[in-house]
PyMOL commands that place a pseudoatom at each C-alpha (Angstrom):
pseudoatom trace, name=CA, resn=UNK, resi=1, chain=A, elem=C, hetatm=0, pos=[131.301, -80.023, 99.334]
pseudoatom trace, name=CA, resn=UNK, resi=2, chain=A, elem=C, hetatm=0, pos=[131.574, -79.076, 103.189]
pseudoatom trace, name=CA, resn=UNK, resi=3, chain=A, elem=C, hetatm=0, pos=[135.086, -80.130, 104.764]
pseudoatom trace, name=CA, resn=UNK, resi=4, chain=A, elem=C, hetatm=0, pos=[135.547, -80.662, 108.234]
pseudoatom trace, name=CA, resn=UNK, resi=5, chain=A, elem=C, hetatm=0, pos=[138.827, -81.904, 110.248]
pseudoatom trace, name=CA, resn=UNK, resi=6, chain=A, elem=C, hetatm=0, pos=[139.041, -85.320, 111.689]
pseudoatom trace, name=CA, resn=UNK, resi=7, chain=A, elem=C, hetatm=0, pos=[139.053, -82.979, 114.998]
pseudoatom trace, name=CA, resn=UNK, resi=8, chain=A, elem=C, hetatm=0, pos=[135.962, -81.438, 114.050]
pseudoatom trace, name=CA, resn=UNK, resi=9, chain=A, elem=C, hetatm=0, pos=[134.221, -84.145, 112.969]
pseudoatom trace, name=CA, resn=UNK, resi=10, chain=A, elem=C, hetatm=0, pos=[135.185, -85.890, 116.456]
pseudoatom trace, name=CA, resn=UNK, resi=11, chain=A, elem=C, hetatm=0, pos=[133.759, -82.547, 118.488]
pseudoatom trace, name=CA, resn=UNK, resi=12, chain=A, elem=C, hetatm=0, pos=[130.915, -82.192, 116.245]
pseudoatom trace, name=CA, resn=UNK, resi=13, chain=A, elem=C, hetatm=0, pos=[129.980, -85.405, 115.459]
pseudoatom trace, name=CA, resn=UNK, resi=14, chain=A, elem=C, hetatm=0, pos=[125.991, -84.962, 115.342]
pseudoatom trace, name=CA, resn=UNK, resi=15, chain=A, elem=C, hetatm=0, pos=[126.024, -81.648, 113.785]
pseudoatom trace, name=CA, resn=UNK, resi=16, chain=A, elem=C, hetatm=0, pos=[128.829, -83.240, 111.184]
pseudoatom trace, name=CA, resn=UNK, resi=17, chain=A, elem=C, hetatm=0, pos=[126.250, -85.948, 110.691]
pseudoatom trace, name=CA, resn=UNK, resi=18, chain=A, elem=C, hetatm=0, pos=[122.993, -83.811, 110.158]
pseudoatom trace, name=CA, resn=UNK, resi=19, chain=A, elem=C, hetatm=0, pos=[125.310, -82.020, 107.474]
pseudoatom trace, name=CA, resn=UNK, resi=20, chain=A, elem=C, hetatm=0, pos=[126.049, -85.476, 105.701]
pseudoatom trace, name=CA, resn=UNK, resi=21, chain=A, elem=C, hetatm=0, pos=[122.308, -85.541, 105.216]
pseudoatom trace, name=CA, resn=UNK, resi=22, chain=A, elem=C, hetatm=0, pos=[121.815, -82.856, 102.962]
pseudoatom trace, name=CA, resn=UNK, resi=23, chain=A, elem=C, hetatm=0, pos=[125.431, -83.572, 101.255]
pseudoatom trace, name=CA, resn=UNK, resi=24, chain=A, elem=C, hetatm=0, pos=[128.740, -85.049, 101.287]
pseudoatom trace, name=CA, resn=UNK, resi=25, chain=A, elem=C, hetatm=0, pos=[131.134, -83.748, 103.790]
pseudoatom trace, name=CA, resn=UNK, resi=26, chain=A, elem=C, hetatm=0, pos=[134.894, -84.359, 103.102]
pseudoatom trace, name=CA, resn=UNK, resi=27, chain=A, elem=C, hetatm=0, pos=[136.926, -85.457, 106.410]
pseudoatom trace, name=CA, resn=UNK, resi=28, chain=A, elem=C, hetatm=0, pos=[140.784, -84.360, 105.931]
pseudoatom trace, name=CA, resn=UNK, resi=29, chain=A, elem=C, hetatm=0, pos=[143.326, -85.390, 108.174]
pseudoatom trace, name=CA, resn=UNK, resi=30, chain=A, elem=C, hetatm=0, pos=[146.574, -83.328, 108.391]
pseudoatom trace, name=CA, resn=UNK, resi=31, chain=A, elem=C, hetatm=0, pos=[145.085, -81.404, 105.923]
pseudoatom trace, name=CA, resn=UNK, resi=32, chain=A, elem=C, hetatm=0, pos=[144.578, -84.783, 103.480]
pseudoatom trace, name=CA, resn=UNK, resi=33, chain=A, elem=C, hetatm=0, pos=[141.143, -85.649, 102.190]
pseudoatom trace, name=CA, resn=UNK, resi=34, chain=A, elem=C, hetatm=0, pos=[140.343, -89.322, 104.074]
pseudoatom trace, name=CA, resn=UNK, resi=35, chain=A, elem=C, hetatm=0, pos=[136.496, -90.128, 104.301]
pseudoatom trace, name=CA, resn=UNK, resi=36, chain=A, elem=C, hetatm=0, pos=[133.863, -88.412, 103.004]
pseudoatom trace, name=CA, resn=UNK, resi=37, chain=A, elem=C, hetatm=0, pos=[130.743, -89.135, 104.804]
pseudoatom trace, name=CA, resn=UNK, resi=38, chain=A, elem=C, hetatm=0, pos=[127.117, -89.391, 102.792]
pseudoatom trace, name=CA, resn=UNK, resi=39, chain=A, elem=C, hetatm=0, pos=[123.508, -90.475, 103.587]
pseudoatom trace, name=CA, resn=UNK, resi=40, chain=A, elem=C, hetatm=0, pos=[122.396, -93.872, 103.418]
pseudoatom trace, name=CA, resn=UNK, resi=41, chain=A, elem=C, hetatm=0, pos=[120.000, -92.556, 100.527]
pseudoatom trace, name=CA, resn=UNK, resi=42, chain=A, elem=C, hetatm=0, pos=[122.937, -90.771, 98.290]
pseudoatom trace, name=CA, resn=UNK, resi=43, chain=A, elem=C, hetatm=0, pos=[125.166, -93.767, 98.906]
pseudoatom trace, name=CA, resn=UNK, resi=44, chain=A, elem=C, hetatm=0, pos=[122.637, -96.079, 97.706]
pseudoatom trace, name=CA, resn=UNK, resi=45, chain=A, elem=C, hetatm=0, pos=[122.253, -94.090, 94.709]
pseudoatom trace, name=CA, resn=UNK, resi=46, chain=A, elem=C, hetatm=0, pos=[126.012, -93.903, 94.342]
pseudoatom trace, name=CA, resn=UNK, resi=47, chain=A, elem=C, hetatm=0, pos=[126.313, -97.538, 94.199]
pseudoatom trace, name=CA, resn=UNK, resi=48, chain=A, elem=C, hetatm=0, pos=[123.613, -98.209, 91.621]
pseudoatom trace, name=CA, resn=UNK, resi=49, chain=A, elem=C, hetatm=0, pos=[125.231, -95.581, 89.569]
pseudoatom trace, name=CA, resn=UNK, resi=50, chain=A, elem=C, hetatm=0, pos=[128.487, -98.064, 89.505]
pseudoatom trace, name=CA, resn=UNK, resi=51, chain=A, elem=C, hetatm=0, pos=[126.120, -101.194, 88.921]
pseudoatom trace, name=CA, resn=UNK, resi=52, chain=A, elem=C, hetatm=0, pos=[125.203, -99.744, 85.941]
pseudoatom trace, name=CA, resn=UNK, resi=53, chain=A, elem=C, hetatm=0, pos=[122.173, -101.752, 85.433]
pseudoatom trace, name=CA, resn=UNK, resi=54, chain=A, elem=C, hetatm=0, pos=[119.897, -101.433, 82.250]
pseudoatom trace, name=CA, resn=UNK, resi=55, chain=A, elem=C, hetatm=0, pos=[117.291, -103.488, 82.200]
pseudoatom trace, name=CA, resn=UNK, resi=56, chain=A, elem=C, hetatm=0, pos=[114.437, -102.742, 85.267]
pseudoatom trace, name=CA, resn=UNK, resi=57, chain=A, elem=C, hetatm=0, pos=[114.379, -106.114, 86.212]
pseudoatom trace, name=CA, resn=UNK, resi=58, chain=A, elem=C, hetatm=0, pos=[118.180, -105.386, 87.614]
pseudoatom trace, name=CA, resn=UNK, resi=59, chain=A, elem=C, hetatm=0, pos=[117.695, -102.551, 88.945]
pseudoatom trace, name=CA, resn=UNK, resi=60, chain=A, elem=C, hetatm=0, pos=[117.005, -101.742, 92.738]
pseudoatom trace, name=CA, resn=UNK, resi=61, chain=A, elem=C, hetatm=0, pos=[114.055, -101.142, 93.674]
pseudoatom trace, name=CA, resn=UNK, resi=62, chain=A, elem=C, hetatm=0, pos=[113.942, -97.946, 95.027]
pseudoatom trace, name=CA, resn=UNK, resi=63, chain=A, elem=C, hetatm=0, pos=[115.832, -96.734, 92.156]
pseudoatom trace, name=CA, resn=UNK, resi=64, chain=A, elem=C, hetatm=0, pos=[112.534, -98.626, 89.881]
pseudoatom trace, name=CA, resn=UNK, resi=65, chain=A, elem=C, hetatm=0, pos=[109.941, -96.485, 92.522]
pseudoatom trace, name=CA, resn=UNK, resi=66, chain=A, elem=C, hetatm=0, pos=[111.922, -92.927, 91.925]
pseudoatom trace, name=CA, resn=UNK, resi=67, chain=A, elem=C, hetatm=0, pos=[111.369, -93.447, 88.190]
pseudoatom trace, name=CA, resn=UNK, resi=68, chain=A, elem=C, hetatm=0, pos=[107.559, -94.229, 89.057]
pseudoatom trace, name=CA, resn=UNK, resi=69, chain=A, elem=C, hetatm=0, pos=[107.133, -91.448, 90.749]
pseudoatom trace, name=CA, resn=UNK, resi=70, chain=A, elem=C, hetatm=0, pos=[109.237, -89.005, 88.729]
pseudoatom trace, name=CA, resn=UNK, resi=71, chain=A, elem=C, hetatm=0, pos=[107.505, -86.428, 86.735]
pseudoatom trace, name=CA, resn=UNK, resi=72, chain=A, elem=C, hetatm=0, pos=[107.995, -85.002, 83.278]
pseudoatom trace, name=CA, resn=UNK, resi=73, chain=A, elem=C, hetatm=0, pos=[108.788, -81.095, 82.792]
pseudoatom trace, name=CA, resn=UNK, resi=74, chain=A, elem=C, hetatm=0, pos=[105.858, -79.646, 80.897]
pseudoatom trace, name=CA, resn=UNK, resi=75, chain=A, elem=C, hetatm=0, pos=[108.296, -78.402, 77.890]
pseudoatom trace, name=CA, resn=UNK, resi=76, chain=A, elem=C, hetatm=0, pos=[108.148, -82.538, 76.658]
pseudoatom trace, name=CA, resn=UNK, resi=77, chain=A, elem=C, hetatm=0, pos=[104.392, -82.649, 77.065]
pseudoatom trace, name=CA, resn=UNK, resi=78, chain=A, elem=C, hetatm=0, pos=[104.933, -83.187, 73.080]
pseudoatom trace, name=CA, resn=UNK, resi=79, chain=A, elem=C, hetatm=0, pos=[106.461, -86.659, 73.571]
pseudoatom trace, name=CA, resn=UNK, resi=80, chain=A, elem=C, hetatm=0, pos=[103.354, -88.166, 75.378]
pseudoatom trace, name=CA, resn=UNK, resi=81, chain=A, elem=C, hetatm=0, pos=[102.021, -88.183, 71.472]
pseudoatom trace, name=CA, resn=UNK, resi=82, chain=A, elem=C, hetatm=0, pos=[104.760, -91.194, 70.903]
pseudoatom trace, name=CA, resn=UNK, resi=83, chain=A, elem=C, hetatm=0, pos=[103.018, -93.163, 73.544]
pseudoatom trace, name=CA, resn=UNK, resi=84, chain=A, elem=C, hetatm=0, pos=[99.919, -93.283, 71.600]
for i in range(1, 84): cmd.bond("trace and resi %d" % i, "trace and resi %d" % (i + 1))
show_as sticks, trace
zoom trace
């Protein structure tokens, strides 16, 4: 996880923020982990993760759409016999 200071963070706020796309950076404070600053996406993610929802009815739907559109690695090709 990247780490910045609160300083850092307050100098390099857009830079800070383009890192926070690609992954969590940790914001210390006197040398303390405070905030840790995410993307909208991952936080989303994060919080479905604590809904813990099981059926697909419950579920969010862009968590629904990322199963859609996820694919299966070739190595369980051998499953799609179940199906049928």
């Amino acid at each position: 996880m990247v780490r910045a200071t609160a300083r850092q963070f307050q100098r390099r706020v857009g830079e800070i923020q383009h890192m926070a796309r690609k992954e969590p950076v940790e914001i210390t404070r006197h040398g303390r982990r405070e905030f840790v600053l995410m993307s909208a996406e991952e936080y989303d993610w994060m919080r479905a993760v604590m809904k813990r929802s099981f059926r697909t009815e419950e579920s969010p739907e862009f968590i629904v759409e990322a199963v859609r559109k996820a694919k299966m690695h070739p190595r369980h090709n051998h499953l799609n016999k179940l199906l049928k």
